[in-house]
C-alpha positions as CSV (number, residue, x, y, z in Angstrom):
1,X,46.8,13.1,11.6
2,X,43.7,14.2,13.9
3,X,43.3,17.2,12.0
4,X,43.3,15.6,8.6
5,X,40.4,13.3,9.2
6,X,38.6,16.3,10.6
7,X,39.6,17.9,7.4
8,X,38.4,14.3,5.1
9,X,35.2,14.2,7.2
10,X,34.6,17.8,6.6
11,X,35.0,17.2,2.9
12,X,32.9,14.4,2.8
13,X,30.1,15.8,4.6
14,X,29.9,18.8,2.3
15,X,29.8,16.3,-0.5
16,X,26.9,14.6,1.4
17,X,25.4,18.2,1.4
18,X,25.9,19.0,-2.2
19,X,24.0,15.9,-3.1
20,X,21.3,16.5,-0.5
21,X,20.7,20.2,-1.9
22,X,20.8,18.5,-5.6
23,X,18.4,16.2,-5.3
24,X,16.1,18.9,-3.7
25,X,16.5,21.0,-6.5
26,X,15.2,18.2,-8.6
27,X,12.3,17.1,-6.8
28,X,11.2,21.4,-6.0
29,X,12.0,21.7,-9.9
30,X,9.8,18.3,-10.5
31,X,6.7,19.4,-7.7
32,X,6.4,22.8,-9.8
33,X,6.2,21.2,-13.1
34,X,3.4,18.6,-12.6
35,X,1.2,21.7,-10.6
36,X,1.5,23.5,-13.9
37,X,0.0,20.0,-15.3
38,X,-3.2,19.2,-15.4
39,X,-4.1,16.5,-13.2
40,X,-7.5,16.3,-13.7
41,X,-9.6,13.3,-11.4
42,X,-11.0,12.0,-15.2
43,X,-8.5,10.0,-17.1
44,X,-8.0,10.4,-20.3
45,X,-8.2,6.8,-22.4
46,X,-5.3,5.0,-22.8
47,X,-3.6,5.0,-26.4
48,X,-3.9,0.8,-25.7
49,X,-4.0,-1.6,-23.5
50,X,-1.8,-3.9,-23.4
51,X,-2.2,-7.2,-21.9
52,X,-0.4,-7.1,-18.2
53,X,0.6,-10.5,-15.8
54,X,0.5,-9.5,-12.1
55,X,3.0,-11.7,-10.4
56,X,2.1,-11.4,-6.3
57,X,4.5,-13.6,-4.6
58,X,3.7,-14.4,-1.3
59,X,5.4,-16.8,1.4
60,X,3.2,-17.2,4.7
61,X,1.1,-14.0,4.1
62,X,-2.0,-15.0,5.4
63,X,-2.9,-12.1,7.5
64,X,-2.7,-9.5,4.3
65,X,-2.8,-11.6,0.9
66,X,-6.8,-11.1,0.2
67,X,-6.4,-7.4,1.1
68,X,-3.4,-7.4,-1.7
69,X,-5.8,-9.5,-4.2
70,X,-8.6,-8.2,-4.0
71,X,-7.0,-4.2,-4.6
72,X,-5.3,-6.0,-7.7
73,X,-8.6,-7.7,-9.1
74,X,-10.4,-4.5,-8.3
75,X,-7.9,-2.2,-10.8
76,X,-9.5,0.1,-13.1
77,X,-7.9,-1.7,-16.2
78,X,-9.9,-4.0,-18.8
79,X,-9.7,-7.3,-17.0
80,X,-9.9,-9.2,-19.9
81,X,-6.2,-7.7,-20.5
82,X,-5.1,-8.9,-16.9
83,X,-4.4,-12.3,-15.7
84,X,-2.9,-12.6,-11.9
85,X,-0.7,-15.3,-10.6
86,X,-0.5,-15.6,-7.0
87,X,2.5,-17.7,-5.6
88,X,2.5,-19.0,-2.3
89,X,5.8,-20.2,-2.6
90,X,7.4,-22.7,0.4
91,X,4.2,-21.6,2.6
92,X,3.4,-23.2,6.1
93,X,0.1,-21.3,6.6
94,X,-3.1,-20.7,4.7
95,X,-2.0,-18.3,2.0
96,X,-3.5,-20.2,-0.9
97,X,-6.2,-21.3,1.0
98,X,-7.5,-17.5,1.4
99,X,-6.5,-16.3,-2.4
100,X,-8.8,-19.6,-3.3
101,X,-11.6,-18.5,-0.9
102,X,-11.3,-15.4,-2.9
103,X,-11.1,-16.5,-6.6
104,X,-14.4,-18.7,-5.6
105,X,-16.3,-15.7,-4.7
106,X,-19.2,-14.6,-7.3
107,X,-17.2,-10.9,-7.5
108,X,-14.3,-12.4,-9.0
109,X,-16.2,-15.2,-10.8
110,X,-14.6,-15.8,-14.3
111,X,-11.4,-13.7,-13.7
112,X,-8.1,-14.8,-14.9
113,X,-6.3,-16.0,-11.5
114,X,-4.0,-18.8,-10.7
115,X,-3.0,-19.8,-7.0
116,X,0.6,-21.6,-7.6
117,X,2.2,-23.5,-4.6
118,X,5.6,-23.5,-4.8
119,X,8.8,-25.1,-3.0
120,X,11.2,-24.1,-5.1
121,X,14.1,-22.1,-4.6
122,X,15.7,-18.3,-4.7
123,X,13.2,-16.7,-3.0
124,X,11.3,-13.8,-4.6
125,X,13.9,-13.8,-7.1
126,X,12.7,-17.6,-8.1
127,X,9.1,-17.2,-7.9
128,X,9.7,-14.2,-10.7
129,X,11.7,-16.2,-13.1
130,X,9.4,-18.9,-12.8
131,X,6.3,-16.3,-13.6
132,X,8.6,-15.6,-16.5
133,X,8.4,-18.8,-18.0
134,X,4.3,-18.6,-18.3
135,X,3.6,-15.1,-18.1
136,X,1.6,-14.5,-21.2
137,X,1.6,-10.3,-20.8
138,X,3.2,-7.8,-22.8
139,X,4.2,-6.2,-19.6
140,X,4.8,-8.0,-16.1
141,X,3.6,-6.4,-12.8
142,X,4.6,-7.0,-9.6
143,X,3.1,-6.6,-6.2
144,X,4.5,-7.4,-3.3
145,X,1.4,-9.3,-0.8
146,X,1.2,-6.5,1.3
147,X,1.5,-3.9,-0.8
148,X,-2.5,-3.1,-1.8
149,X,-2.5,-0.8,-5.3
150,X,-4.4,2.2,-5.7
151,X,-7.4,2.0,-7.9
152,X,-5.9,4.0,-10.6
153,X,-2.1,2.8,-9.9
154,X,-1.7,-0.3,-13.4
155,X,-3.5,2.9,-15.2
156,X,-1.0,5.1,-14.5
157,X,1.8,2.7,-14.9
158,X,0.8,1.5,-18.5
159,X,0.2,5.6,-19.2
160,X,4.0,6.6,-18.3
161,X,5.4,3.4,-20.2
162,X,3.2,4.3,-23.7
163,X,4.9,7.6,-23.3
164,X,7.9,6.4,-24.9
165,X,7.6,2.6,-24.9
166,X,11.0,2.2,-27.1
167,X,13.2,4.2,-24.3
168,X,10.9,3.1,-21.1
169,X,11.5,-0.6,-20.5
170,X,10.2,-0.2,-16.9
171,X,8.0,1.7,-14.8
172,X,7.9,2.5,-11.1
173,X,5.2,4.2,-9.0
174,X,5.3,5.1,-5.6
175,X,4.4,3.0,-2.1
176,X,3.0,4.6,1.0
177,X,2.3,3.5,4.5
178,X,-1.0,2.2,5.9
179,X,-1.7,2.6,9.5
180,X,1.8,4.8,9.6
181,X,0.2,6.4,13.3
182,X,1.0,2.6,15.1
183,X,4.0,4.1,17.0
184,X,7.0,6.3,16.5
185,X,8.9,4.1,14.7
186,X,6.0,3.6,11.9
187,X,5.9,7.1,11.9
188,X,9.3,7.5,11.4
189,X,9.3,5.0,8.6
190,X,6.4,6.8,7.0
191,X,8.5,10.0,7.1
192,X,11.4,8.2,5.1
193,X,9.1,7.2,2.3
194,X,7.3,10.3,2.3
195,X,10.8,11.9,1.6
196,X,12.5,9.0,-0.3
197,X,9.3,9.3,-2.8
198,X,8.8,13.0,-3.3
199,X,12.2,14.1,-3.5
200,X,14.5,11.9,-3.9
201,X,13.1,9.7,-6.3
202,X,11.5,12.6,-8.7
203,X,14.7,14.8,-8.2
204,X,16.8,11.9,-9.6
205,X,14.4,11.4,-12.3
206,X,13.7,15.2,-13.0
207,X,17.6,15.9,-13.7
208,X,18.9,12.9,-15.2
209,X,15.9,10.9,-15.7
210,X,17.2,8.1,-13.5
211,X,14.9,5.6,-12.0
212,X,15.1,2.9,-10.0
213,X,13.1,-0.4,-9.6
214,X,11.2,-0.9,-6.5
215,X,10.1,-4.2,-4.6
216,X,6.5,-3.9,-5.9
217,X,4.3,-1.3,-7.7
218,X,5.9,-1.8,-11.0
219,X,6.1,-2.7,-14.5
220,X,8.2,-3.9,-16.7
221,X,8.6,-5.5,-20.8
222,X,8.4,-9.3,-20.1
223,X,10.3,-9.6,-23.2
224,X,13.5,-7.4,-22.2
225,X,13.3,-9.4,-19.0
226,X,13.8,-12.7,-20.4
227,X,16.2,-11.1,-23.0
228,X,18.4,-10.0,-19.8
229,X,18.1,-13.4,-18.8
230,X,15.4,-12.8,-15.4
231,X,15.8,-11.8,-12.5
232,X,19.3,-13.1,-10.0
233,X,18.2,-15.9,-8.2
234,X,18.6,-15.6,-4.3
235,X,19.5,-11.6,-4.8
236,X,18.7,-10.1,-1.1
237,X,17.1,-7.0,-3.1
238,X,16.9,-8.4,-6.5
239,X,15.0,-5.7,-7.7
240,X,18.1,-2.9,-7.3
241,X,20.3,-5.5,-9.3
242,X,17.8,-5.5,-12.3
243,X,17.6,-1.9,-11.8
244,X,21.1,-1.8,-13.0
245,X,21.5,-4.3,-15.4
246,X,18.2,-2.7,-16.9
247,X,21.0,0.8,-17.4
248,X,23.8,-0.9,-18.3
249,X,21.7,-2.6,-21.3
250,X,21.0,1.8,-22.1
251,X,17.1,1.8,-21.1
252,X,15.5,4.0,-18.6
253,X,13.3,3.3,-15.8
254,X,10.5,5.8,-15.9
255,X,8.7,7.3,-12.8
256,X,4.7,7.2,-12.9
257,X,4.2,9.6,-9.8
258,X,0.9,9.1,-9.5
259,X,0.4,5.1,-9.0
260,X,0.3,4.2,-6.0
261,X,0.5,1.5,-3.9
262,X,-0.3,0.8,0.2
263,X,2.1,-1.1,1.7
264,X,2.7,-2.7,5.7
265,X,5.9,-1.3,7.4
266,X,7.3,-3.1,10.3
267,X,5.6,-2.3,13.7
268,X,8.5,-3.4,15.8
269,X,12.3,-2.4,15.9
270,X,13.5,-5.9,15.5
271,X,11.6,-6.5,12.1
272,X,12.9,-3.3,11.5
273,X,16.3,-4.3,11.6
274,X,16.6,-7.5,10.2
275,X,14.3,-5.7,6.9
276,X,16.7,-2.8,6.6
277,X,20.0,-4.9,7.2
278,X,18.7,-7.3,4.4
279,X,18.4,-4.3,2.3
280,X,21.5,-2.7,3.3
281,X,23.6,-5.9,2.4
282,X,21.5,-6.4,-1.0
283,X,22.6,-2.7,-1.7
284,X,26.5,-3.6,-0.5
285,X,26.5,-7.1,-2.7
286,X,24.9,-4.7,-6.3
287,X,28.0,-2.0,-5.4
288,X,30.7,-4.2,-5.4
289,X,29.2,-6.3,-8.1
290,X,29.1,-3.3,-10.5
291,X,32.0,-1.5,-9.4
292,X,33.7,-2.4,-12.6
293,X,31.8,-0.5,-14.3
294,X,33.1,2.5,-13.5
295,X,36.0,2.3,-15.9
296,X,34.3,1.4,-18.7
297,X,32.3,2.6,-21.5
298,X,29.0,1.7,-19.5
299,X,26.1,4.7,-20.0
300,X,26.9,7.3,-17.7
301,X,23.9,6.6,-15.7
302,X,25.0,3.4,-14.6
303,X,27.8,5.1,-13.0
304,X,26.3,8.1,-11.8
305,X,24.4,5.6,-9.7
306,X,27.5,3.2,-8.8
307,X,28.9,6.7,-7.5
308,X,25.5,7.8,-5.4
309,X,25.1,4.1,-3.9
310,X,28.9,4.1,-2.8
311,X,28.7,7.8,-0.9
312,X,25.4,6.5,0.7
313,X,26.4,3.2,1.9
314,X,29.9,3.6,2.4
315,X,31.8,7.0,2.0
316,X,28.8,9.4,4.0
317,X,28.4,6.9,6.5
318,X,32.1,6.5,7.5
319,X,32.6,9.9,7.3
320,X,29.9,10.6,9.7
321,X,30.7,8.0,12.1
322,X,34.5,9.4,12.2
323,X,33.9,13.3,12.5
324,X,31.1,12.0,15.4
325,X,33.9,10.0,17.1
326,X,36.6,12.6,16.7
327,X,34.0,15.8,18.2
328,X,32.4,13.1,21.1
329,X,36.4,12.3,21.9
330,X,37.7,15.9,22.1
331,X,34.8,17.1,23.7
332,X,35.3,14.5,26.3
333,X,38.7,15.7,26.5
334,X,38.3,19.3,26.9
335,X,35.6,18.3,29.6
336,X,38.2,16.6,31.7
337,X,40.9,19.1,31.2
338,X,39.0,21.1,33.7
339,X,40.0,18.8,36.1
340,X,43.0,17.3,34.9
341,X,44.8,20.1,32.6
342,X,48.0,17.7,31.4
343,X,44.9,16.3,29.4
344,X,44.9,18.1,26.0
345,X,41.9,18.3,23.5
346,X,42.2,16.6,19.7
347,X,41.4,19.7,18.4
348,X,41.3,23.0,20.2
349,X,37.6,24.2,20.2
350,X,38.4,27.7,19.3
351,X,40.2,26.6,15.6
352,X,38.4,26.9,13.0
353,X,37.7,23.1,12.1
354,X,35.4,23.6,15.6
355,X,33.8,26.1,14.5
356,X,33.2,24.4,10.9
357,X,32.2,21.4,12.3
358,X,29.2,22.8,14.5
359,X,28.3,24.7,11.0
360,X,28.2,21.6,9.0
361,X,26.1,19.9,11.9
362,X,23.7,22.5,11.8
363,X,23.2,22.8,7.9
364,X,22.7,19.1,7.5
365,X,20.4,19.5,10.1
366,X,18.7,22.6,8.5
367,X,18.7,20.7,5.1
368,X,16.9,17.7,6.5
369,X,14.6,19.7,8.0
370,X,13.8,21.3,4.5
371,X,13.6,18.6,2.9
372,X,11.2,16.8,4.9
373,X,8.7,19.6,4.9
374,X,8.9,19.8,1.4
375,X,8.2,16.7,1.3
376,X,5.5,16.5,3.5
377,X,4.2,19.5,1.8
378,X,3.7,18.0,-1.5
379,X,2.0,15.0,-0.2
380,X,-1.7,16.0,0.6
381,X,-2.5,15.9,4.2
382,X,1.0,15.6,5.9
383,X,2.2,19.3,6.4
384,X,0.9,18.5,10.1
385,X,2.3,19.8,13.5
386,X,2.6,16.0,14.6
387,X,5.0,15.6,11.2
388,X,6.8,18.2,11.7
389,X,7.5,17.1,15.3
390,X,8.1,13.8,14.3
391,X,10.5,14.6,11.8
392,X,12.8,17.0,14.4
393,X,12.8,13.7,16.8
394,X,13.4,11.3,13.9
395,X,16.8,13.3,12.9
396,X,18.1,11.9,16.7
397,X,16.9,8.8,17.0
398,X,15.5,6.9,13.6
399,X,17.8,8.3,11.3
400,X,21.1,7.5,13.2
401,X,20.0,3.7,13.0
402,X,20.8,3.7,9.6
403,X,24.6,4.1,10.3
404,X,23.9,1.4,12.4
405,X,22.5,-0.9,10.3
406,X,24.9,0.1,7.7
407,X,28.2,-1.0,9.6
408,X,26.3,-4.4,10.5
409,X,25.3,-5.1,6.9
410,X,28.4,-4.4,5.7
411,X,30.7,-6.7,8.5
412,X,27.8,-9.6,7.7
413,X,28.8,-9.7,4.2
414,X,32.1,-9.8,4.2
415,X,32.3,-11.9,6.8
416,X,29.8,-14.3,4.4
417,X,32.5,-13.8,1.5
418,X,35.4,-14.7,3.5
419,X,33.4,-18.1,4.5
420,X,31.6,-18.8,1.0
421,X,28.4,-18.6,2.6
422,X,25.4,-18.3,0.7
423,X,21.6,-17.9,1.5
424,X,19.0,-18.5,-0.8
425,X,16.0,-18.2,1.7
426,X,13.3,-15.7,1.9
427,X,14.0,-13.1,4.4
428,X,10.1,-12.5,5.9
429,X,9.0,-9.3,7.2
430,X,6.3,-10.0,9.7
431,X,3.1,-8.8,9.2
432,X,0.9,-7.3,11.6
């Protein structure tokens, strides 16, 4: 018995590895094409430009919302073709106090931006499907109100989308960290999205020209929205959920590589954990919900993903936790024998599942390592010693707190569908 879950957890890691090599294929493949590009700092004019509503929604941002607005009001887009709306929805502090100190500036004088208080329900999810109702653009945008856009980042958005504006019903760019050097763990964080947005979002996009909706930093057809009826009201990452019902209806989500968006990461491990668990159970609630899907004649995209979200969320991370358990157990064991020799290892450490268990260890380990410094390498200014460092302690301590978080998202919600609870709320990330 023993010796077969070695053998399942030994399976399942190698899965975990085939994906992981992949992916990297995918995003090295997608790195080398766009170098052969040119990428030149003028920007060619856009075939048109259609008219875009920024939607910012925004509950108790105070201490980042005019950063946020002011980036959007200062994009290098006609503004004529722009109009903003800024919701400080259920909001016990000054948030649409300072976007109105803003709008009455004579920088912004004339521009097309509404402060809306809100107290309605569903959360982000709410405050979208009520920007539905009176967004006016071809194209909604979404920011999140920490998440401060690049100059260039709507230009490059609308760009990728005219490309093929039949197929391309959305548009994502990438987010990065400000301030990342606040303490290990914002380092740590930094080095996920570095990785998360030069590989494994462009390798999944390079071979099979999957994409995936973000919180913020994106565009998308207001009228294919309303047509799939909005966004799913009280959804703990209602973007992933569109994502999918955005594949199911057979169009693409394309990636604009080069908008980009600055966004606040948590400075502290608890809003680090209550962020990621949210995200984590949002993730668990879209698997489950779509798992039907899978034996159907959905677009083989959707389940391509179905099958990637499950071996993330569910099958690597069991796997990992039991071959961890099963080598910290018979280690133990073999320790002890030394002094107490009726005691008698799982698994002997001379068979060969030993020995292929340490190899496995140290080619995920290997991998990761790769892949980060690819990563890092594509991103300008972040092949540094202090990364690379940061990346080797990371693979200890950060990264094993996903399992973590993981296992606890997972008991929360099931333990929520057993008792037919239900939360609606926004789930705030403090801001520093």
């Amino acid at each position: 018995m023993i010796n077969t879950l070695y053998i399942i957890a030994i399976l399942s890691i190698w899965l975990s590895v085939t994906v992981t090599v992949m992916t990297l294929i995918g995003g090295v493949w997608f790195i080398f094409k766009q170098l052969k590009q040119n990428n030149s700092a003028t920007l060619a004019p856009l075939k048109r430009t259609p008219s875009v509503t920024i939607v910012v929604p925004a509950h108790n941002e105070e201490l980042v919302i005019q950063a946020t607005v002011r980036a959007i009001l200062n994009l290098n887009y006609p503004a004529k073709r722009v109009e903003v709306l800024v919701y400080a929805d259920n909001c016990q502090d000054q948030t649409a106090v300072q976007v109105r100190k803003l709008k009455a500036t004579p920088e912004f004088a004339g521009r097309d931006l509404q402060v809306i208080e809100r107290t309605g329900t569903g959360g982000k999810a709410g405050v979208l499907n009520d920007a539905l109702k009176i967004a006016h653009g071809e194209y909604l945008c979404v920011y999140d109100a920490d998440a401060a856009p690049e100059v260039n980042a709507l230009y490059f958005l609308i760009q990728k989308g005219l490309e093929d504006p039949e197929r391309y019903a959305a548009v994502f760019g990438r987010n990065k960290t400000r301030k990342y050097q606040q303490n290990f763990l914002t380092r740590c964080i930094h080095l996920e999205i570095v990785n998360t947005q030069r590989i494994q979002h462009t390798g999944m996009w390079q071979l099979f020209k999957i994409g995936r909706i973000p919180g913020t930093n994106f565009i998308i057809k207001t009228q294919v929205v309303r047509e799939l009826g909005g966004w799913n009201n009280g959804a703990l990452t209602e973007d992933t959920a569109l994502s999918f019902r955005l594949m199911r209806s057979g169009k693409l989500i394309a990636l604009a590589h080069r908008s980009e968006a600055f966004q606040q990461e948590p400075e502290t491990l608890f809003t680090y954990y209550h962020q990621r668990k949210r995200w984590a159970r949002g993730n668990y609630e879209v698997i489950f919900s779509n798992l039907r899907y899978l034996f159907d004649r959905t677009p083989w995209r959707v389940k391509l993903e179905i099958l990637y979200y499950v071996c993330v969320y569910l099958w690597f991370s069991v796997a990992i936790i039991v071959s961890n358990i099963l080598f910290v157990t018979n280690t133990a064991l073999a320790l002890a024998s030394i002094w107490w020799p009726q005691l008698n290892p799982l698994v002997s450490l001379e068979t060969p599942l030993a020995i292929v268990f340490g190899i496995n260890w140290l080619l995920m380990f290997y991998l990761y390592l790769l892949q980060m410094n690819i990563a890092l390498a594509s991103d300008y200014g972040q092949a540094t010693v202090t990364n690379f460092v940061h990346t080797v302690m990371a693979y200890f301590t950060y990264a094993q707190l996903f399992i973590v978080v993981s296992i606890v998202a997972l008991l929360e919600m099931l333990r929520d569908k057993v008792t037919g609870k239900r939360q609606t709320k926004w789930y705030k990330t403090e801001r520093f």
